[in-house]
C-alpha positions as MATLAB code, in Angstrom:
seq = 'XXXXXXXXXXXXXXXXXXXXXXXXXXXXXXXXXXXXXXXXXXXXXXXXXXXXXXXXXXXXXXXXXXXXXXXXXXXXXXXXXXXXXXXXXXXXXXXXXXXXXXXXXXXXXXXXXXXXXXXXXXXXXXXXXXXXXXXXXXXXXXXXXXXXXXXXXX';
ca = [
     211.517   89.800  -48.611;
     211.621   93.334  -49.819;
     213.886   94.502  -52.888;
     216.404   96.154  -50.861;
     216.962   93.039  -49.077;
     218.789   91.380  -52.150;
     219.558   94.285  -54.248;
     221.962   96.816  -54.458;
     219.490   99.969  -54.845;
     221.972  102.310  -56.542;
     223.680   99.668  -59.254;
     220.536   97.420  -59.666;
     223.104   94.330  -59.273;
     222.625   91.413  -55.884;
     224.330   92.050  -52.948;
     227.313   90.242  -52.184;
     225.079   88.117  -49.602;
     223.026   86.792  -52.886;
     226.252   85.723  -53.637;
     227.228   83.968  -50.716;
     223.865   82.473  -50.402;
     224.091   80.960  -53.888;
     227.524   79.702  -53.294;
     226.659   77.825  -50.122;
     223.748   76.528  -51.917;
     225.842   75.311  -54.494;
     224.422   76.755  -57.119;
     227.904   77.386  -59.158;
     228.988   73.623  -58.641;
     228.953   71.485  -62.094;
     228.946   74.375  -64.729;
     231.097   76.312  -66.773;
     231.977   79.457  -65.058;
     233.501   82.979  -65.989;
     233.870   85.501  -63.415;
     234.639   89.424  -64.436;
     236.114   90.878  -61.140;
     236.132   95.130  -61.290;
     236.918   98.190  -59.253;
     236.631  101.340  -59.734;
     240.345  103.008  -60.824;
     240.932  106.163  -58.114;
     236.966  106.229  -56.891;
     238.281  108.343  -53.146;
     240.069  110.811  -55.456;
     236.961  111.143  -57.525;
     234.737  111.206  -54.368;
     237.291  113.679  -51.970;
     237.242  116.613  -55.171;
     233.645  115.875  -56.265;
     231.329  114.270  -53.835;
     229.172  111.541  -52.868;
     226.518  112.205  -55.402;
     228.747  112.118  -58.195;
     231.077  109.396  -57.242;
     227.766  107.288  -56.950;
     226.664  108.048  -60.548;
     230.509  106.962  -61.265;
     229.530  103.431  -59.466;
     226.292  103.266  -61.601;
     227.776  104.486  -65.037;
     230.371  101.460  -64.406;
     227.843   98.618  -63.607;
     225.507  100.178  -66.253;
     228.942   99.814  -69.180;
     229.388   96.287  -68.139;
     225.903   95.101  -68.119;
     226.092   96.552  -71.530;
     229.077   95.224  -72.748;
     227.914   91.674  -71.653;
     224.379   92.046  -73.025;
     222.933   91.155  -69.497;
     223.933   87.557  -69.708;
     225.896   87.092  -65.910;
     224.680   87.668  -62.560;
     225.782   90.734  -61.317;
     227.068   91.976  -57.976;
     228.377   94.334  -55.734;
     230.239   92.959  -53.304;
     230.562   96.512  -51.656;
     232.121  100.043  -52.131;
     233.203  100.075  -56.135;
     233.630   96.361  -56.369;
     231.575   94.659  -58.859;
     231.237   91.166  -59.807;
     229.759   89.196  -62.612;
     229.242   85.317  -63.215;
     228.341   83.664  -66.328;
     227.443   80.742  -66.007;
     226.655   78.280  -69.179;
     228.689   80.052  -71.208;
     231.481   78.614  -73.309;
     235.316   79.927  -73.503;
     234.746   81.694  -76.668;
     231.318   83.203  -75.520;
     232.940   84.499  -72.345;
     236.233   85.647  -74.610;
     233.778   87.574  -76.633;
     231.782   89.255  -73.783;
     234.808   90.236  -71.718;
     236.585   92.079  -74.947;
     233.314   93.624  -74.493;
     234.115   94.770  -71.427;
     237.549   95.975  -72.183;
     236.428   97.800  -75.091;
     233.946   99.738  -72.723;
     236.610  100.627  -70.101;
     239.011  101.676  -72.711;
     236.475  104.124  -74.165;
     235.237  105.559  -70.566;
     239.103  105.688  -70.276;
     239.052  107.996  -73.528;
     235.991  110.223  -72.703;
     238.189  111.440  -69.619;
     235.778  109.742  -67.401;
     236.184  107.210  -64.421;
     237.416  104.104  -65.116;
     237.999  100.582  -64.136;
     240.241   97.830  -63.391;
     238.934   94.297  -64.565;
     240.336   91.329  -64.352;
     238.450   87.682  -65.680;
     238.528   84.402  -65.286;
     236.961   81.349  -66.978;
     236.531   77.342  -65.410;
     234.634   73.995  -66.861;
     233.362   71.987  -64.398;
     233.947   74.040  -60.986;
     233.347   72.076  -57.686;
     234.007   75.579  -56.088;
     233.817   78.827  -57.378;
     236.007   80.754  -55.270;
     239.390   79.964  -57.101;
     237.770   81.318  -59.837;
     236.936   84.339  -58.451;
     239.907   84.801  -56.577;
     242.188   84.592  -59.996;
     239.695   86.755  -61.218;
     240.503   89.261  -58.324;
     244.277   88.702  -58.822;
     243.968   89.854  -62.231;
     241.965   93.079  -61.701;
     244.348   94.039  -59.322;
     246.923   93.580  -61.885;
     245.027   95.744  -64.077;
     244.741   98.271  -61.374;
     248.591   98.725  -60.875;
     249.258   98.528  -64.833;
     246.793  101.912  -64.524;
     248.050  103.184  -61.597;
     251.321  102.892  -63.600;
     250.423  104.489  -66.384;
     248.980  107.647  -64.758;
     250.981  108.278  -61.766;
];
């Protein structure tokens, strides 16, 4: 199976099928889970005034800040477009506190520099059976954040 079949060529993270796959497999059942759910804050503006090219290095600046911020310890996803998606698994509530500041502190400061941001939102289970809860509270939240922005700068 070739590297493009799993791997999202511009961000580096799986595909959203790598996800899927691993969820039917189970392999999310029985652990402690945190799931970071972001998008991209205005990404069509960005693209429609100044192209493909740089909208895509938007995308990869993004993924690139939040692998950062969370020291490569999730799996990380694009589940298409300018969503991304990471899982830690193993982690405890503290640990995943710690890593998602992280992650706030890095959107805040591409917020600053005048650059693209994102919307994030996070969520954090012991035990999970099934990890779609978790990442659907995880989506609720982000698109919380993305109307407190939206908000804030219309």
């Amino acid at each position: 199976m070739a590297y493009e079949d799993n791997y999202d060529i511009l961000t580096g993270y799986l595909k959203k099928k790598a996800f899927e796959d691993a969820e039917s497999k189970g392999s999310f059942h029985g652990q402690h889970i945190g799931v970071l759910f972001a998008d991209i804050n205005d990404l069509k503006k960005y693209h429609d005034y100044y192209g493909h090219a740089m909208s895509d290095l938007q995308i990869r600046k993004v993924a690139l800040a939040i692998q950062e911020a969370t020291e490569c310890m999730g799996e990380y996803y694009r589940f298409g477009g300018d969503e991304l998606v990471a899982v830690f698994m193993w982690l405890n509530k503290e640990e995943f506190d710690r890593y998602m500041k992280r992650v706030d502190d890095a959107r805040k400061s591409l917020e600053e520099s005048g650059s693209i941001t994102f919307a994030a939102g996070s969520c954090f289970a012991e035990s999970v059976k099934d990890i779609r809860p978790v990442l659907q509270t995880a989506f609720e939240r982000m698109r919380a954040d993305k109307e407190r922005y939206h908000a804030e700068h219309s």
